[in-house]
KOLZARO-521110 format. One line per 2 residues: number of its first residue (from 0); their letters; for each residue x, y, z of N, C-alpha, C. Coordinates in steps of 0.001 Angstrom, whole numbers, plus 500000, padded with zeros to 6 digits. Last residue first. Layout:
BEGIN
NUM = A = X,Y,Z,X,Y,Z,X,Y,Z ~ ...
***
This chain:
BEGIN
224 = XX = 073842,491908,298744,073713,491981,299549,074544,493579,299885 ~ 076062,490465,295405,074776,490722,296379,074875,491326,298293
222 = XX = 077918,491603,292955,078245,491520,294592,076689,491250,294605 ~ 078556,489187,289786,077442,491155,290919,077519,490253,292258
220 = XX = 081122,489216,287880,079984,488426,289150,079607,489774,289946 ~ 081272,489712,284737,081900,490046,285736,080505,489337,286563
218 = XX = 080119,489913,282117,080729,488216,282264,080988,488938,283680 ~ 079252,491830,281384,077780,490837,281318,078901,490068,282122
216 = XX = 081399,493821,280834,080724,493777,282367,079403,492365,282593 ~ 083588,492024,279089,082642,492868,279321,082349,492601,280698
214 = XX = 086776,491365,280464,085966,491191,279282,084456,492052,280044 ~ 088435,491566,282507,089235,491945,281245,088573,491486,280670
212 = XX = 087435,490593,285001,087567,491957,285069,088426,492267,283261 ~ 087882,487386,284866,086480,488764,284470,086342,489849,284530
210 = XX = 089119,485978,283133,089466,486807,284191,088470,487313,283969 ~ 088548,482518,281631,088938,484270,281632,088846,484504,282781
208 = XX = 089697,479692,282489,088578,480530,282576,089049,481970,282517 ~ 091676,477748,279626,091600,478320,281154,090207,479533,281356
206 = XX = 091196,474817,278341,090754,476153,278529,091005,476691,279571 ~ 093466,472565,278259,092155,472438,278574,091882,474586,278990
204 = XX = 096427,472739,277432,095668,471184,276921,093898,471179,277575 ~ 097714,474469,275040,097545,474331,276404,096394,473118,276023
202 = XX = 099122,474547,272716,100218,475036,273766,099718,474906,275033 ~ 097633,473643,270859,099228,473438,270357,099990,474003,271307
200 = XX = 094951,474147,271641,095632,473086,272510,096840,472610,271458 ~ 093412,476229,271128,094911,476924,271964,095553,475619,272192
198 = XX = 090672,477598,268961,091432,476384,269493,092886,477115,269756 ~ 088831,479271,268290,089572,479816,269600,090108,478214,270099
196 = XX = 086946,476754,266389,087064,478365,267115,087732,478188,268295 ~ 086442,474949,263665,086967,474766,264676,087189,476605,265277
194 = XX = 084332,475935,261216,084593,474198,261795,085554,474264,262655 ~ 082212,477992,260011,083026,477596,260960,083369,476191,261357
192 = XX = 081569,477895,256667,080769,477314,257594,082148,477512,258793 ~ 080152,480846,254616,081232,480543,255362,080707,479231,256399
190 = XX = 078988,482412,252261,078711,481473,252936,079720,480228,253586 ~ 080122,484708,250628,079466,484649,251582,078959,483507,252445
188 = XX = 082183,482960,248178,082473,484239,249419,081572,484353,250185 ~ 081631,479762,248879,081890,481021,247820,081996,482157,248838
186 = XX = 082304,477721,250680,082159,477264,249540,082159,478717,248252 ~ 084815,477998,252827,083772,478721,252215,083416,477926,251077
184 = XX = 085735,478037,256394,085646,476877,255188,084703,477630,254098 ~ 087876,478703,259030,086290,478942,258520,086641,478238,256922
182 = XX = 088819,478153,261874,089352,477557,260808,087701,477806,259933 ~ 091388,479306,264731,090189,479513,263965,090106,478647,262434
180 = XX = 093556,479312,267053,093549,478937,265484,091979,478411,265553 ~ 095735,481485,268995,094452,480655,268851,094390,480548,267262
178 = XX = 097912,483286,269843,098190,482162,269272,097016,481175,269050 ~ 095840,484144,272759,096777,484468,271857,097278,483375,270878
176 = XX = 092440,483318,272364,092945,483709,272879,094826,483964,272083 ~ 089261,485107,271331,090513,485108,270815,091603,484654,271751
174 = XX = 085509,484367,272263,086770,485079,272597,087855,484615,271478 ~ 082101,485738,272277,083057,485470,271596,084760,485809,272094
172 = XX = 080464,487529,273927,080203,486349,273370,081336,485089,272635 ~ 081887,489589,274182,081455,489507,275556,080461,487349,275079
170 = XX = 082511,491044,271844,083441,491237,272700,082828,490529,274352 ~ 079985,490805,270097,081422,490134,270326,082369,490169,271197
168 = XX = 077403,492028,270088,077787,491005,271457,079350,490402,271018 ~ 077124,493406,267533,077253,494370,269109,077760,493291,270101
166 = XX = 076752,490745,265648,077998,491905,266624,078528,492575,267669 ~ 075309,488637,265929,074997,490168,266497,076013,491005,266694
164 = XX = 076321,486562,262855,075555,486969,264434,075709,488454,264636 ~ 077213,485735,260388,075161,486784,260578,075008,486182,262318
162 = XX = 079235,484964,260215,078384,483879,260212,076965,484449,260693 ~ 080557,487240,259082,080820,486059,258053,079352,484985,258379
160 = XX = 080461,488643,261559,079939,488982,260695,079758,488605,259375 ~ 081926,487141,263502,080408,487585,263729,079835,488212,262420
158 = XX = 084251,487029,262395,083469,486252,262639,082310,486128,262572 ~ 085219,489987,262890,084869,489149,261186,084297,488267,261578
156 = XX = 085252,490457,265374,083963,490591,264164,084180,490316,263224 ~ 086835,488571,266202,086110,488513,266464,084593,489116,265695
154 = XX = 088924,489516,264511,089366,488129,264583,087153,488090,264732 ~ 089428,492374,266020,089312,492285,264377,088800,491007,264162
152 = XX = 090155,491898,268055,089141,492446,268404,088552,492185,266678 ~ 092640,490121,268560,091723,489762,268897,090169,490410,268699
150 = XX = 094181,489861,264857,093880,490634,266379,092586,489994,266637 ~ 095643,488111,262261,095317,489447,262626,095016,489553,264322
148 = XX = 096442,486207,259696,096657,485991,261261,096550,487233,261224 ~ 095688,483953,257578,095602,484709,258092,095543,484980,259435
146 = XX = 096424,480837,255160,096694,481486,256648,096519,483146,256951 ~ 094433,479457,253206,095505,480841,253303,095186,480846,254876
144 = XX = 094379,476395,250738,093896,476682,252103,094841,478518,252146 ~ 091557,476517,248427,092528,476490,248796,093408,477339,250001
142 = XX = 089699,477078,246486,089869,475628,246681,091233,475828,247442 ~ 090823,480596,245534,089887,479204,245309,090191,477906,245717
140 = XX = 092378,483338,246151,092737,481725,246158,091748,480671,246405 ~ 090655,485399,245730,092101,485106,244867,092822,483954,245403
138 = XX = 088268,484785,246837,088876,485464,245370,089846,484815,244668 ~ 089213,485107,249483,088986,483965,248789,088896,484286,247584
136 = XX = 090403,487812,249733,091508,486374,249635,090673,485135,249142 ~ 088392,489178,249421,089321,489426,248464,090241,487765,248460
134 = XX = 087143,488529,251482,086194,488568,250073,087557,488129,249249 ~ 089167,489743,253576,089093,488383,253460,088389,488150,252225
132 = XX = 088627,492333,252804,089801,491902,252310,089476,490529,252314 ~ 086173,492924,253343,086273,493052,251762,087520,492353,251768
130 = XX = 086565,492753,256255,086087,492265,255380,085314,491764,254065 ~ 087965,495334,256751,088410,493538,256950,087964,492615,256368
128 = XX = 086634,497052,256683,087963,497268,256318,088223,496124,256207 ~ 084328,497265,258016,084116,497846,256378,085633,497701,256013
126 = XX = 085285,496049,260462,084355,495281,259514,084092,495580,258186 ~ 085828,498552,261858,087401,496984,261384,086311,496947,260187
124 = XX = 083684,500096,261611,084910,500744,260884,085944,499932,260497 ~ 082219,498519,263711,081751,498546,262615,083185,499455,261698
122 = XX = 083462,499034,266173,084011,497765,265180,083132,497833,263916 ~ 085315,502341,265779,084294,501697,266060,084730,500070,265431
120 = XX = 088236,503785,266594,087888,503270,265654,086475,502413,266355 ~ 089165,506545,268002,089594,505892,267553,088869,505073,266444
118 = XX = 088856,509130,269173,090387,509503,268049,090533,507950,267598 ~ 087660,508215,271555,087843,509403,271171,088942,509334,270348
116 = XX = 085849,504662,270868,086545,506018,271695,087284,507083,270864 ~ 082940,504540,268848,084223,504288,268692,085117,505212,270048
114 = XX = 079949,502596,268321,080576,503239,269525,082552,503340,268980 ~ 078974,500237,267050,079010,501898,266592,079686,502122,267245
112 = XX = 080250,497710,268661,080076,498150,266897,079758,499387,267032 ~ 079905,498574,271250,081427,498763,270745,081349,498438,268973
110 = XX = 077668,499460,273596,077288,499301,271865,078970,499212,271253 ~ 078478,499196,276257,077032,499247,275640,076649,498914,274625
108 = XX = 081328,500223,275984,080835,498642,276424,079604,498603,276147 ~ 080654,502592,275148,081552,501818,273898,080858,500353,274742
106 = XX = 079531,503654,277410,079283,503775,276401,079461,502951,275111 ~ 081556,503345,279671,080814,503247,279507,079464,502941,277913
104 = XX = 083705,505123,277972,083788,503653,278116,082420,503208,278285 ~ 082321,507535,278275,082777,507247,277133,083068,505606,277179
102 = XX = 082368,507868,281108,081177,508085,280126,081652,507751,279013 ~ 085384,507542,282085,083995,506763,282321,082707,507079,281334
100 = XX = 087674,507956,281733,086621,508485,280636,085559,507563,280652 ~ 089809,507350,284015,089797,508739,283067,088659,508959,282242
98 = XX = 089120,504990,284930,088645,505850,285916,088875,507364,284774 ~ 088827,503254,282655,087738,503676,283330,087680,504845,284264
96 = XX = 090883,502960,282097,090473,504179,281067,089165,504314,281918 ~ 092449,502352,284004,093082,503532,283716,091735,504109,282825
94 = XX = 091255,499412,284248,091091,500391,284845,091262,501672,284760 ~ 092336,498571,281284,090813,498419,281113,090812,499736,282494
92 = XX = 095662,500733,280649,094535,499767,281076,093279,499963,280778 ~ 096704,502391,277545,096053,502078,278967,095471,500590,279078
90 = XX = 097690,502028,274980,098385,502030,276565,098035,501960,277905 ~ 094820,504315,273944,096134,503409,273717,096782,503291,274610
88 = XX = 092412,505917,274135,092748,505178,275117,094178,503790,275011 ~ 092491,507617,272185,093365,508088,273596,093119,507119,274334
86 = XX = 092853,504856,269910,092954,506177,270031,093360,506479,271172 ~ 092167,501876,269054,091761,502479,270289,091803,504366,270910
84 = XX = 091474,500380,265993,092515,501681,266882,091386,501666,268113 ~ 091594,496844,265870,090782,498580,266198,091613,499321,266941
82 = XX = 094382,495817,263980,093496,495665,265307,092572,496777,265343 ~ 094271,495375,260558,094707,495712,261791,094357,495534,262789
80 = XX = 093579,494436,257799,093607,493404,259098,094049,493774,260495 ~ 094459,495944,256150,092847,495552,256534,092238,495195,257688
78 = XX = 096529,496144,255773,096751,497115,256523,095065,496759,256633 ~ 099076,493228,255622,097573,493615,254583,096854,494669,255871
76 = XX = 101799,491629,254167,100924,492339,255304,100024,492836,254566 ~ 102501,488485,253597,102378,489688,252707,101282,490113,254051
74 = XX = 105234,485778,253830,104087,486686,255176,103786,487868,254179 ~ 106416,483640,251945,106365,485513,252506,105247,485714,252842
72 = XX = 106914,480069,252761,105971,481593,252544,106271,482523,253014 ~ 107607,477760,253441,108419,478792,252820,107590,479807,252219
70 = XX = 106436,476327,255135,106079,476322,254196,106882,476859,252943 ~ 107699,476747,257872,107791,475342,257462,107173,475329,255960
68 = XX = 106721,479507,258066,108052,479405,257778,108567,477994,257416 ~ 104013,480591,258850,104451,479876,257656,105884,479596,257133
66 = XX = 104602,480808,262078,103877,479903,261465,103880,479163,259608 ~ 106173,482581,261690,106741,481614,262394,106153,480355,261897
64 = XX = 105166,485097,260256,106569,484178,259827,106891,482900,260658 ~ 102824,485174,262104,102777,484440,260585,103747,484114,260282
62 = XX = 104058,486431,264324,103482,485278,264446,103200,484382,263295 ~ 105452,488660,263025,106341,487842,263655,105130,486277,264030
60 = XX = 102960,490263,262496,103524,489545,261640,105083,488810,262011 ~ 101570,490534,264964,100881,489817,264150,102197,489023,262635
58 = XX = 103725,492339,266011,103219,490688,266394,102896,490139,265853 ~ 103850,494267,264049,105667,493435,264428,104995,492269,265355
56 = XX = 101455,495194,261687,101780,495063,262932,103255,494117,263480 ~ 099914,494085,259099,101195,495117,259168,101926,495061,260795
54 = XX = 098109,491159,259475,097922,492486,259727,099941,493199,259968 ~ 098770,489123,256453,098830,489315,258055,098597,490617,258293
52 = XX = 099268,486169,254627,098510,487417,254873,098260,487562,256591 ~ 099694,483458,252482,099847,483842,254150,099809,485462,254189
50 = XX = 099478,480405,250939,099571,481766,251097,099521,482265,252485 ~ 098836,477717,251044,099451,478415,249786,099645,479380,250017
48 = XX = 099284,474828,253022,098893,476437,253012,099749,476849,251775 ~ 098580,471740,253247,099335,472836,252887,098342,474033,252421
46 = XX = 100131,470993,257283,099047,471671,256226,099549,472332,255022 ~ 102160,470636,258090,102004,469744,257345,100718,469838,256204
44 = XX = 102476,472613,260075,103626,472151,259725,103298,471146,258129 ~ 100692,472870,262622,100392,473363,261056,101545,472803,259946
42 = XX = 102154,472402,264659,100754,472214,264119,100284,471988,262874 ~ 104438,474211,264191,104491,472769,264302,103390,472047,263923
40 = XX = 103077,476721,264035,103542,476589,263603,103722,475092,263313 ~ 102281,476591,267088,101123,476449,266006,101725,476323,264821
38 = XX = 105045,476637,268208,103924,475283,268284,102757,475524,267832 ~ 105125,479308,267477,106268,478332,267115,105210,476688,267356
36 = XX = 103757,480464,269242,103787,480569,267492,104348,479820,266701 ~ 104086,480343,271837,102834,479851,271168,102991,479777,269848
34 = XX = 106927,481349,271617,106767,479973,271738,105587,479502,271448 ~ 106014,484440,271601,107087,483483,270451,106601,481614,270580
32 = XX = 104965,484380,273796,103845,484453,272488,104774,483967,271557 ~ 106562,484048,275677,105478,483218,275770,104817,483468,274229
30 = XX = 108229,486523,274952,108941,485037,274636,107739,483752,274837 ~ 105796,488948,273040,106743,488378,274467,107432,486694,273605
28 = XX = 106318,490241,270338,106131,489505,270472,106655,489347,271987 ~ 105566,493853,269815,106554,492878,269709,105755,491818,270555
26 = XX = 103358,496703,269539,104472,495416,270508,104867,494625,270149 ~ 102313,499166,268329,103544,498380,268085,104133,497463,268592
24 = XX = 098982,500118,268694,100755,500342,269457,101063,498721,268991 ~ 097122,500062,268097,097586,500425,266673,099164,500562,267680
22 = XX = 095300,498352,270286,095345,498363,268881,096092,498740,267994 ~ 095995,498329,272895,097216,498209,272450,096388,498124,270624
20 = XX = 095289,498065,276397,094935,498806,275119,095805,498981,274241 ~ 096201,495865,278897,096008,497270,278201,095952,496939,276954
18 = XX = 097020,493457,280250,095588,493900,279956,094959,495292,279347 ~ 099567,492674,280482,098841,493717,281392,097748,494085,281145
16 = XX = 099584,490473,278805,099558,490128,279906,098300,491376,281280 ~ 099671,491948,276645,098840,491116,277001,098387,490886,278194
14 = XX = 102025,493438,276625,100442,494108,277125,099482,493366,277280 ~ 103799,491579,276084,103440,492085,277504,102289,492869,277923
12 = XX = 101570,489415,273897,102521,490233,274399,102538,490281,275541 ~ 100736,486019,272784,100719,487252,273699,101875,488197,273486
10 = XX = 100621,486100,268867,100972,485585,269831,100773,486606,271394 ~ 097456,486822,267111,099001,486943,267182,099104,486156,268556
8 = XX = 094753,484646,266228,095451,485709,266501,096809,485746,266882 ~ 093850,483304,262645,094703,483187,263423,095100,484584,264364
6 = XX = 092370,481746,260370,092247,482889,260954,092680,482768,262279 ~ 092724,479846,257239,093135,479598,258883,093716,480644,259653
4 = XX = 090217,479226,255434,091255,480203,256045,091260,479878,257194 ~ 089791,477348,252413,089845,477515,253726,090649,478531,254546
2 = XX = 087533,476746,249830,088527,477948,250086,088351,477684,251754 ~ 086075,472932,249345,085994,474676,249981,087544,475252,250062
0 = X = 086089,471457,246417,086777,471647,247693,086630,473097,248139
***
């Protein structure tokens, strides 16, 4: 029987909503992201999960207690799993940072595996951090299922980097939405098969289309004429 992890992002916040920069800032759960957590929770209700691991963070780990709380599991935080610091661009908007450090954004949207903003974290820097830990959880729980719940930006290159895609394209190939449930299956630590991604229907019943101004510039529509 494959080691299964059920890779999970936190619930929305209000920054969610507002579309700012929030890797290593502290938000709390909105009452929409409580309630997504609570019906993945329900979801899950019957799975059994032996363990539960979460990024240190008051969302990420208000979303795991919710979720493993039909199990009776201690949520154990794991500082691996954080979101990418964002540094001076924390708190801001996608617009705010554009109009303050256009060459530098610029830049990060080009290449965001190397590319880190000023004081913060490249995704190649989550990836040497994240995933030794997941290594670690299958390790230490064989044949058997662990809930992990971390961030959208973290969520996304482990992915990409469990199943040998391009990285550099995660943030514009690949989405997280809040309270989404991921489900990767290993037979040994490197060979991971994905069997369900960015599932949301414990709270919505058909995808909604991103916004295109809050993912890369490939997904935004070019004016003609």
């Amino acid at each position: 029987m494959p080691t299964r992890i059920l890779l999970v992002r936190h619930g929305a916040t209000r920054l969610t909503l507002e579309d700012r920069f929030a890797g290593s800032n502290d938000e709390p759960l909105s009452d929409e992201g409580r309630e997504q957590a609570e019906r993945l929770g329900l979801r899950l209700a019957e799975v059994p999960i032996a363990a539960a691991y979460a990024s240190p963070m008051t969302r990420t780990l208000e979303t795991a207690q919710r979720v493993a709380a039909p199990h009776g599991l201690t949520v154990q935080p794991a500082a691996a799993l954080r979101e990418i610091d964002y540094g001076h661009w924390e708190g801001l908007t996608r617009d705010e940072v554009i109009a303050r450090y256009p060459q530098a954004y610029g830049l990060w949207e080009e290449d965001p595996l190397l590319v880190a903003p000023e004081g913060g974290e490249s995704g190649l820097n989550v990836i040497h951090r994240a995933l030794p830990f997941v290594r670690e959880i299958i390790e230490r729980h064989r044949h058997q299922t662990v809930l992990v719940v971390s961030h959208k930006g973290t969520n996304r290159l482990l992915v990409s980097s469990l199943l040998g895609l391009d990285a550099r394209g995660y943030r514009e190939r690949l989405d997280q939405s809040p309270a989404a449930l991921s489900i990767l299956d290993f037979m040994n630590e490197v060979r991971p098969r994905l069997k369900l991604f960015n599932d949301v229907s414990h709270y919505q019943a058909f995808p909604e289309r991103e916004i295109a101004e809050r993912i890369s510039k490939w997904w935004r529509p070019t004016v003609e004429g």
